[in-house]
MMTF fields as JSON, N, C-alpha, C and O atoms, coordinates in Angstrom:
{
  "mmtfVersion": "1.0.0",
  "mmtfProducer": "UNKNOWN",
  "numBonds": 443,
  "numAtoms": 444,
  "numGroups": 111,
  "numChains": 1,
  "numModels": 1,
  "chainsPerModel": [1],
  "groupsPerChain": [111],
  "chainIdList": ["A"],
  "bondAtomList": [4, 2, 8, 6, 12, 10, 16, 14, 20, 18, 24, 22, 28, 26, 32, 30, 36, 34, 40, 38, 44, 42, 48, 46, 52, 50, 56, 54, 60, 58, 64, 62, 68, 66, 72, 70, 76, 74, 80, 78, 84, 82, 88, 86, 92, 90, 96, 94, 100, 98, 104, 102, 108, 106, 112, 110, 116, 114, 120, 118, 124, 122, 128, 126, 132, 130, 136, 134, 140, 138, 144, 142, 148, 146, 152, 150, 156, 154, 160, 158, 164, 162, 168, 166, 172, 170, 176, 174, 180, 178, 184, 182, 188, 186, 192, 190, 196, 194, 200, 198, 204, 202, 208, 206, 212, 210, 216, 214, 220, 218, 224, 222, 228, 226, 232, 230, 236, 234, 240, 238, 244, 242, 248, 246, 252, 250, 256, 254, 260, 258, 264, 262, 268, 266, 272, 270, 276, 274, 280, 278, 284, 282, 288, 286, 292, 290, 296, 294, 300, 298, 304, 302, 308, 306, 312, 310, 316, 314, 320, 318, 324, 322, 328, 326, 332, 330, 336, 334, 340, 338, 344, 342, 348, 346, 352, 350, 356, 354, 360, 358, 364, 362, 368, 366, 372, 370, 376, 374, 380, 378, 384, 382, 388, 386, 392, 390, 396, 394, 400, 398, 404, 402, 408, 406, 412, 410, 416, 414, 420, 418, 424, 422, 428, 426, 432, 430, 436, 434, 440, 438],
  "bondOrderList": [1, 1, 1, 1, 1, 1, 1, 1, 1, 1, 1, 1, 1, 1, 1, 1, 1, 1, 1, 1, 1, 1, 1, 1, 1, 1, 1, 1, 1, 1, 1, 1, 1, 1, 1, 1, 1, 1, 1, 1, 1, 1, 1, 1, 1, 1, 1, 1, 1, 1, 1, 1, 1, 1, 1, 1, 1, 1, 1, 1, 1, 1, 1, 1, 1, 1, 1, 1, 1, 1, 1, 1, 1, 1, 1, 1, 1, 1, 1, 1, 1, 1, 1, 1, 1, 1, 1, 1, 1, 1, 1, 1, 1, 1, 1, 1, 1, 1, 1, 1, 1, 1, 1, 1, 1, 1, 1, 1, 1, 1],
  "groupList": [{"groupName": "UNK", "atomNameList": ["N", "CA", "C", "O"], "elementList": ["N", "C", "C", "O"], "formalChargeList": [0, 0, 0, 0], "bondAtomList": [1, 0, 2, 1, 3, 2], "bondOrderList": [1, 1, 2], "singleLetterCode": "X", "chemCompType": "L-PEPTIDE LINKING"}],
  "groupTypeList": [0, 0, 0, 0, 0, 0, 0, 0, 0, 0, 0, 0, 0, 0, 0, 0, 0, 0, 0, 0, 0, 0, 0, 0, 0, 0, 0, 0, 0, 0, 0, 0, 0, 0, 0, 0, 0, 0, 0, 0, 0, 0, 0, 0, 0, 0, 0, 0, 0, 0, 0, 0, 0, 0, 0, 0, 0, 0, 0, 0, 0, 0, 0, 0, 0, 0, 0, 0, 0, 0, 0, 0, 0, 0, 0, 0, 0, 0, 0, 0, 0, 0, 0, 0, 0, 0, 0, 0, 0, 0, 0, 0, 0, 0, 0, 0, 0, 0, 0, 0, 0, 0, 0, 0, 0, 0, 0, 0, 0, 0, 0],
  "groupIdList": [1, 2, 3, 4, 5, 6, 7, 8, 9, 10, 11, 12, 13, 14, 15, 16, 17, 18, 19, 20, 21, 22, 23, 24, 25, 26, 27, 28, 29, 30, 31, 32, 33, 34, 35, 36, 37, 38, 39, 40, 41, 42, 43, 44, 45, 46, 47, 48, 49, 50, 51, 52, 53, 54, 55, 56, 57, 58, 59, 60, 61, 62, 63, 64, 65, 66, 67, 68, 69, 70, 71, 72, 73, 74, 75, 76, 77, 78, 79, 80, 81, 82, 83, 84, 85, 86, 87, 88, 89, 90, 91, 92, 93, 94, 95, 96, 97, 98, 99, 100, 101, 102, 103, 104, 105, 106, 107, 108, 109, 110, 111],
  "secStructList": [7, 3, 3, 3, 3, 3, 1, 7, 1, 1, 1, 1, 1, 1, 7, 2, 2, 2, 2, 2, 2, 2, 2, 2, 2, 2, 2, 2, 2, 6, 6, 1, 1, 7, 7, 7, 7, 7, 3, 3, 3, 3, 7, 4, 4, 4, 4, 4, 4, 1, 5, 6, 6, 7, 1, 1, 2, 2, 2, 2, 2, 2, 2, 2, 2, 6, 6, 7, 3, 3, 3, 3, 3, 6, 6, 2, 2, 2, 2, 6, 6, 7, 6, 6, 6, 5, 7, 1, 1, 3, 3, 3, 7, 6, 6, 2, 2, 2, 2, 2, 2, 6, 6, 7, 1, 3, 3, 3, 3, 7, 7],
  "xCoordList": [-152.279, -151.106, -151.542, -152.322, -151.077, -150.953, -150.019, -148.858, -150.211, -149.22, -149.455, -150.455, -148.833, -148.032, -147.84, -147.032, -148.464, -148.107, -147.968, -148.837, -146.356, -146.286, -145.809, -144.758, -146.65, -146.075, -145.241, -144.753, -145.363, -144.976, -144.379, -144.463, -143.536, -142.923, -143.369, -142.585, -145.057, -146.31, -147.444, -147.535, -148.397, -150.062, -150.946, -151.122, -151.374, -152.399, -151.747, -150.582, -152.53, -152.0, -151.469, -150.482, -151.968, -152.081, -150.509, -149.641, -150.553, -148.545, -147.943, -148.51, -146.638, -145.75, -145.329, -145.091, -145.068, -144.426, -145.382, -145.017, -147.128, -147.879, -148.079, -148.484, -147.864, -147.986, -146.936, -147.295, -145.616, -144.577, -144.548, -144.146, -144.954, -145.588, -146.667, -146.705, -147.679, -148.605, -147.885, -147.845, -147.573, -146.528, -146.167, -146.468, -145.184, -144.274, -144.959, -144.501, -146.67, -146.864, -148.053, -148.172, -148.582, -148.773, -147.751, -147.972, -146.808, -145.989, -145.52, -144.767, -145.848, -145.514, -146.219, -145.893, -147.506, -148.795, -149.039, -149.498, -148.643, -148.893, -147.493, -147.758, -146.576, -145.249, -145.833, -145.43, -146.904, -146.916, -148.283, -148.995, -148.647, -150.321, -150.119, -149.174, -151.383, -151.028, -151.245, -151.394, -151.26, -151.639, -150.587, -149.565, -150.681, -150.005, -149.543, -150.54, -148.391, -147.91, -147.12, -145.992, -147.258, -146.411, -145.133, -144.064, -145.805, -144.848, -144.885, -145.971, -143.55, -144.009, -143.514, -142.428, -144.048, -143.744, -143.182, -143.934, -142.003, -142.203, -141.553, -140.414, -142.504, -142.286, -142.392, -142.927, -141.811, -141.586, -140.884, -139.794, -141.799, -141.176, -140.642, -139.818, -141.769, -142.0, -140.775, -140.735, -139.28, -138.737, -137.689, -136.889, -137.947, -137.082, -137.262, -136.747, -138.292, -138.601, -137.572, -137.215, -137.286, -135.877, -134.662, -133.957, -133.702, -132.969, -131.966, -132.487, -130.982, -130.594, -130.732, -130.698, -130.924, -131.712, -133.474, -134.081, -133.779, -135.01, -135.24, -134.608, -136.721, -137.256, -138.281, -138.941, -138.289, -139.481, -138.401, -138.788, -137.169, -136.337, -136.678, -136.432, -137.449, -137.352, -138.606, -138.809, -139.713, -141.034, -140.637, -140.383, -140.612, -139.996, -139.107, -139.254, -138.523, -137.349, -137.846, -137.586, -138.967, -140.0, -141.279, -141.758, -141.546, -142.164, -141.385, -141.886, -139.928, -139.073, -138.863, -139.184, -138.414, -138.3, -139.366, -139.003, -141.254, -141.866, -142.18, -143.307, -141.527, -141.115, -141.955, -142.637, -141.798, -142.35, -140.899, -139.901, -141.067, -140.355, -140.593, -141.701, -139.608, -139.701, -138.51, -137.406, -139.257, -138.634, -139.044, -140.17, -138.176, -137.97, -137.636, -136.534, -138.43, -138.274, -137.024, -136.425, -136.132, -135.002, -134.77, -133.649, -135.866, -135.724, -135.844, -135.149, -136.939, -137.062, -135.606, -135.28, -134.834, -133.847, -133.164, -132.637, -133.016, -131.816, -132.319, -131.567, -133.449, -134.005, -133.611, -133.213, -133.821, -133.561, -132.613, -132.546, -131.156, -129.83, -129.732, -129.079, -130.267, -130.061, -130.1, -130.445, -129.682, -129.694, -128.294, -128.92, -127.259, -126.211, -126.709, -126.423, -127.628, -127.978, -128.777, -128.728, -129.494, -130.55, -130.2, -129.139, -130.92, -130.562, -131.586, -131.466, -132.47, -133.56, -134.408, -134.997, -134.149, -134.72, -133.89, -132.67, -134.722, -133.936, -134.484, -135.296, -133.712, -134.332, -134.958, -134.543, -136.208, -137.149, -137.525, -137.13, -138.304, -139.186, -140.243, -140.868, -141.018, -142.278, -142.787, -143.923, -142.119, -142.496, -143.075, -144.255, -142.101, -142.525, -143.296, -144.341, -143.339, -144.505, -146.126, -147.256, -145.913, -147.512, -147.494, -148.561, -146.498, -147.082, -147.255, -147.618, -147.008, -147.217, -148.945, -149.867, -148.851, -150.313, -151.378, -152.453, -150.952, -152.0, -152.035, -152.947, -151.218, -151.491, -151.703, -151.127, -152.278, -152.858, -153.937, -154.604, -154.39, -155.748, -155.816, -156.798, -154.619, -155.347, -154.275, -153.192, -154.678, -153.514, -153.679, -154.838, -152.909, -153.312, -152.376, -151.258, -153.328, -152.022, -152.614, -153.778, -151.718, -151.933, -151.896, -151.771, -152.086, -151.824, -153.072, -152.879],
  "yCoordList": [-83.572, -83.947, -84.43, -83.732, -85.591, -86.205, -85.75, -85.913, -85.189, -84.508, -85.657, -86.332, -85.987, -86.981, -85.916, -85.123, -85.59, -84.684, -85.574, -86.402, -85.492, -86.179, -85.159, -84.541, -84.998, -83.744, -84.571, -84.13, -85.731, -86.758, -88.042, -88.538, -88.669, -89.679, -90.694, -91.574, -90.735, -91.631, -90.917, -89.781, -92.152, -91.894, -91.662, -92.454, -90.741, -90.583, -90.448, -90.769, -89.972, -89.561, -90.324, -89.99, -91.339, -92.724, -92.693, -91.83, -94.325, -94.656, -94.161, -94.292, -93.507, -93.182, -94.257, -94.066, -95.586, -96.58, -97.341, -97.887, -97.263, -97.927, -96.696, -96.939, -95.792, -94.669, -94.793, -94.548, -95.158, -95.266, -96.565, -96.406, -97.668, -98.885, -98.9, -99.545, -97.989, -97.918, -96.64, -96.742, -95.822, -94.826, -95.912, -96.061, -96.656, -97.931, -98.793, -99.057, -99.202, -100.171, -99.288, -99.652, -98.325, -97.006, -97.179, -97.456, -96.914, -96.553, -97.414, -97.14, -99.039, -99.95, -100.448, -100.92, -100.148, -100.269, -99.779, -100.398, -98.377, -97.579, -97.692, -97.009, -97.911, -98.083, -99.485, -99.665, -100.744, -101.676, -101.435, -102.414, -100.549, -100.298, -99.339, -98.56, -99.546, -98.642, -97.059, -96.339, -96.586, -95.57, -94.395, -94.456, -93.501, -92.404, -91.645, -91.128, -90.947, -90.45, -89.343, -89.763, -88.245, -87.501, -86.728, -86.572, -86.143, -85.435, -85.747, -85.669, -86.195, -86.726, -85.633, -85.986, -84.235, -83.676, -83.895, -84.669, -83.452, -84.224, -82.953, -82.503, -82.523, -81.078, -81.919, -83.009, -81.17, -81.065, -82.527, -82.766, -83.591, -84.645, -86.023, -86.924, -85.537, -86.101, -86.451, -87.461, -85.044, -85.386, -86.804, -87.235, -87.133, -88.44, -89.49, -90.487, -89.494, -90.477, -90.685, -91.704, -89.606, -89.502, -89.619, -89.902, -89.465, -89.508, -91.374, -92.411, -91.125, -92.423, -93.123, -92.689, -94.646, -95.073, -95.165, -95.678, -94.663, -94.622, -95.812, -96.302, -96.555, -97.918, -97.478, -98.346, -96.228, -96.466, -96.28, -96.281, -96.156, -95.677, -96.325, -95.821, -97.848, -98.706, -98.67, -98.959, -98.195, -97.64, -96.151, -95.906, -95.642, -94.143, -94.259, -93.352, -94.923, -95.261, -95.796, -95.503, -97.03, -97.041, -96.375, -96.617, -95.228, -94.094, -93.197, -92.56, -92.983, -92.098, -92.897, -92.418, -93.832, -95.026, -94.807, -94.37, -95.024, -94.509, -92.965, -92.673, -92.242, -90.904, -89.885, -88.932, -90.246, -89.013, -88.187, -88.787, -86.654, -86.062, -86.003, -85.913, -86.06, -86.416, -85.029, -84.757, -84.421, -83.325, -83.104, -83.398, -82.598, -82.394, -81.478, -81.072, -80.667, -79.479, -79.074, -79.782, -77.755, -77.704, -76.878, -76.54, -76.543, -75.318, -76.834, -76.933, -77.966, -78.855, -79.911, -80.42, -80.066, -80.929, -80.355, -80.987, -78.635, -78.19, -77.807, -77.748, -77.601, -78.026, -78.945, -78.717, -80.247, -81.466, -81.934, -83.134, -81.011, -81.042, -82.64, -83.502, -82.848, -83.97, -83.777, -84.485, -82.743, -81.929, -82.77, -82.857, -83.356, -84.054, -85.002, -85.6, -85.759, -87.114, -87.614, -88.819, -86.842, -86.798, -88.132, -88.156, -89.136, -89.794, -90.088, -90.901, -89.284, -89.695, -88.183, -87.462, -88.12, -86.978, -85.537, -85.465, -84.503, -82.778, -82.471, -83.051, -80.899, -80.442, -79.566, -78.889, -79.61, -78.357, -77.479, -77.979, -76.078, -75.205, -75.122, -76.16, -74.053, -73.946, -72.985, -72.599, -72.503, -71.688, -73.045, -73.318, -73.705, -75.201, -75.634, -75.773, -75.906, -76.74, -75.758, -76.241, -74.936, -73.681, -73.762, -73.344, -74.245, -74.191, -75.419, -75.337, -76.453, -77.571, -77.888, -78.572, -77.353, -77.609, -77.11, -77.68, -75.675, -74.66, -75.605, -75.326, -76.52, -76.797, -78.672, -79.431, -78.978, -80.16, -80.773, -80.522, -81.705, -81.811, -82.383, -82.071, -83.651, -84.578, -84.236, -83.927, -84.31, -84.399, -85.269, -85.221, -86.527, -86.881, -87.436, -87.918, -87.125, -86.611, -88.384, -88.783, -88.896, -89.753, -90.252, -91.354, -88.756, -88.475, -87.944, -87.645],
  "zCoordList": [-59.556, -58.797, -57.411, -56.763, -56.919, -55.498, -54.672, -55.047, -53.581, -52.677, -51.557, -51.802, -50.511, -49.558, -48.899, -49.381, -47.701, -46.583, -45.776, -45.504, -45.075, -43.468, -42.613, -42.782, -41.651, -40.585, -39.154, -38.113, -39.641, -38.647, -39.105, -40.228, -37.672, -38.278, -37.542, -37.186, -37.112, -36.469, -37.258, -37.724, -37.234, -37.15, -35.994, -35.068, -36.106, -34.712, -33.484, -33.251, -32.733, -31.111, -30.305, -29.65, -30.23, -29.006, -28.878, -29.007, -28.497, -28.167, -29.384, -30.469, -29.231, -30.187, -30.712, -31.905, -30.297, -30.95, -31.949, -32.99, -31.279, -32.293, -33.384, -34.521, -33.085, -34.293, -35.35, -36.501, -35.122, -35.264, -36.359, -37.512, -35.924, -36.744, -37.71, -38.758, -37.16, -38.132, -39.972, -41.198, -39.076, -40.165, -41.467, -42.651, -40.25, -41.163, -42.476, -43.587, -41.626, -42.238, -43.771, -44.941, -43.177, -43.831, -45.329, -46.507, -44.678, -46.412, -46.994, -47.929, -46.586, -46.952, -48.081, -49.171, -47.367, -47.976, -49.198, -50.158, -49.129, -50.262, -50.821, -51.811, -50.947, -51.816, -52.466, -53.615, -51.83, -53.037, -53.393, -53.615, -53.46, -54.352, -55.513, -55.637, -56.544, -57.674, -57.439, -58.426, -56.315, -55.988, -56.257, -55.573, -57.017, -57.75, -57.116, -56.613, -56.571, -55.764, -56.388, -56.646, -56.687, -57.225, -56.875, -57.466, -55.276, -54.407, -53.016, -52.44, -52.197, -50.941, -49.847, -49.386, -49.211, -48.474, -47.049, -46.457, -46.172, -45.301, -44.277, -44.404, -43.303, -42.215, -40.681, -40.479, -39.859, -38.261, -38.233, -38.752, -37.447, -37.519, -38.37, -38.22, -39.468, -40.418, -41.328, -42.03, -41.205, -41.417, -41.353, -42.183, -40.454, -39.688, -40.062, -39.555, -41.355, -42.32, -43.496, -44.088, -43.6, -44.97, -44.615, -45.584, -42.977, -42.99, -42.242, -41.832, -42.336, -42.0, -40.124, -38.972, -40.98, -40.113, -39.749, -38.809, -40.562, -40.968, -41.541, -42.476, -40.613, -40.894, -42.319, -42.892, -42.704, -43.912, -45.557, -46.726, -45.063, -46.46, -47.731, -48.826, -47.493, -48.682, -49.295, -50.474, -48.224, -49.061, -49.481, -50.66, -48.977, -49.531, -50.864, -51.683, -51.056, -52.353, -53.654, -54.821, -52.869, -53.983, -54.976, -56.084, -53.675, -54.584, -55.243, -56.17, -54.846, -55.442, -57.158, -58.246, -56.949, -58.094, -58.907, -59.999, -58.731, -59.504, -59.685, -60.085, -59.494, -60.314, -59.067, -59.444, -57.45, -56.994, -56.37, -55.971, -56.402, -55.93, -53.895, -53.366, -53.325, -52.284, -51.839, -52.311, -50.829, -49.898, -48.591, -48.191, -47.906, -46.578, -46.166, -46.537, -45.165, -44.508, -44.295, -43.486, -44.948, -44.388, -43.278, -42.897, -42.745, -41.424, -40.266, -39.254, -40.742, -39.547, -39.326, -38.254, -40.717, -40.478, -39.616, -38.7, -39.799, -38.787, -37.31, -36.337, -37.29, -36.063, -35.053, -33.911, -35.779, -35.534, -35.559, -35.292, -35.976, -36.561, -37.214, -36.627, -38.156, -39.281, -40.954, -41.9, -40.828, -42.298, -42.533, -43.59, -42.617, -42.902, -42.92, -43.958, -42.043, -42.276, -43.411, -43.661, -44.116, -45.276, -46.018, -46.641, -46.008, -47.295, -48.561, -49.478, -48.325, -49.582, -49.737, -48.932, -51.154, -51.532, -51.661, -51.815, -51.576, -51.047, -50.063, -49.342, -50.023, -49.009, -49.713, -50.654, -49.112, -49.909, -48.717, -47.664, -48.535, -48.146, -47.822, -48.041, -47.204, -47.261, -47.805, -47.53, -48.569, -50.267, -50.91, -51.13, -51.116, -51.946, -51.336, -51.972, -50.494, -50.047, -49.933, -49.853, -49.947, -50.125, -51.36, -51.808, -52.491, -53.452, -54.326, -55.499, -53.765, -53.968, -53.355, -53.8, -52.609, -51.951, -52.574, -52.767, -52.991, -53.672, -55.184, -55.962, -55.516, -57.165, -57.033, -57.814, -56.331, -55.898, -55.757, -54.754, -56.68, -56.892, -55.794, -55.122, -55.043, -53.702, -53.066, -53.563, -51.517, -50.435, -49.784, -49.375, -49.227, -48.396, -46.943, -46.766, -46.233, -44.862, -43.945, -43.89, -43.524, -42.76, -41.332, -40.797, -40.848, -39.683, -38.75, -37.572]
}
C-alpha cells in the first residue's frame, strides 16, 4: 500500500506562496503519472487541501477517481474550524492514520 502523507498545504520552508505552488504543481504532477496511490492522508495544514476553495481539488479528485481513499484530520479541520467546509474525501483520525502508516509498504511525504 502507498500512503500520501501531507502535513501541509506547501512544500518546504522557504516563501509560503512558492511552497504553496510547488504543493500545487506537486499533485498535479502526480494526479497525471501512473503512480499508485492508495491512501492520501492529510493532518495540521495539510488539511486545506480538501476543503473548498482549494486550488489542488482537481488533482486530489483524480486520485480519488483512481480508487485512493482520501482523509483528513478531524481534530485539524476543527482546529481550523473547516470541518463544514470539507469537500473531498472523510474525515478520518489518528488511530487511522497510525494505522495506515504501520501497514504501508511506501510513504511518501512531500514536504
Amino acid at each position: 500500500m502507498t500512503f500520501l502523507y501531507l502535513n501541509s498545504d506547501r512544500m518546504g520552508d522557504g516563501d509560503p506562496e512558492l511552497g504553496k505552488k510547488l504543493m500545487k504543481s506537486f499533485l498535479h504532477e502526480l494526479a497525471k503519472s501512473d503512480v499508485s496511490i492508495d491512501v492520501v492522508g492529510c493532518v495540521n495544514s495539510g488539511v486545506n487541501l480538501t476543503v473548498e476553495g482549494s486550488t489542488v481539488l482537481d488533482s486530489l479528485k483524480i486520485l480519488q477517481d483512481r480508487g485512493a481513499r482520501i482523509a483528513s484530520c478531524g481534530t485539524c479541520l476543527d482546529h481550523y474550524d473547516i470541518r463544514d467546509k470539507l469537500s473531498l474525501g472523510e474525515v478520518g483520525s489518528m488511530d487511522m492514520t497510525v494505522g495506515i502508516m504501520a501497514q504501508a509498504d511506501k510513504i511518501i511525504r512531500p514536504n
